[in-house]
N, C-alpha and C positions, 0 to 999 in steps of 0.2 A: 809320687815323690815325697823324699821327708826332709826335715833341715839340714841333713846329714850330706845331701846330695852336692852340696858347696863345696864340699871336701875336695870333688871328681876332678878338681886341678890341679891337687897335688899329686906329683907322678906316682909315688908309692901307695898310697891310700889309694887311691885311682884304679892301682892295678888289681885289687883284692876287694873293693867294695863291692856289696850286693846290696841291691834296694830292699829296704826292710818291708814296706808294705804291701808289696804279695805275698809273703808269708804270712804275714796279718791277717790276711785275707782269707788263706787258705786254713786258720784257726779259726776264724769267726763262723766259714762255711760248714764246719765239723760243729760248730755246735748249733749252728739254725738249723742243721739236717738232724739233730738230737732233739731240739724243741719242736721243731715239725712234726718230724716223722717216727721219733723215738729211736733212732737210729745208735749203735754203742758208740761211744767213744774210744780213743785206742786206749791199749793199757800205757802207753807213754805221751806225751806230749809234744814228739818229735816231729817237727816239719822237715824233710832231709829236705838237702841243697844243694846244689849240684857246683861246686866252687869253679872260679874262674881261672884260677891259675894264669894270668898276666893278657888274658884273651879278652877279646873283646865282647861288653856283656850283650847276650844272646838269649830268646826267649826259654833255650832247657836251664838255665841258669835262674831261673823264676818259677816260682811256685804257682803257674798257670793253668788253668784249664787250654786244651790246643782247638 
């Protein structure tokens, strides 16, 4: 969770927010598998995201490992 998560009671913000810090996450893991393992990096920077569209947030909506 980040400070941003305060927000989640406002109905609008609410309905569109996604927690930043699995994405994070899943950045940071691209580059210790780089410094590890020599692994490439992508040619973009792109973490996709799988948007909520007014749903309630659910683990494909996270940049998770399953």
């Amino acid at each position: 969770m980040q400070h941003f998560d305060g927000f989640l009671g406002l109905p609008d913000y609410g309905s569109r927010y996604l927690p930043l810090l699995p994405y994070v996450y899943a950045a940071l893991d691209r580059v210790q598998a780089r410094l590890e393992h020599g692994s490439a990096l992508p040619a973009d920077a792109v973490i996709a995201t799988t948007p909520r569209a007014g749903k309630p947030l659910a683990a494909e909506n996270l940049a998770m490992p399953k």
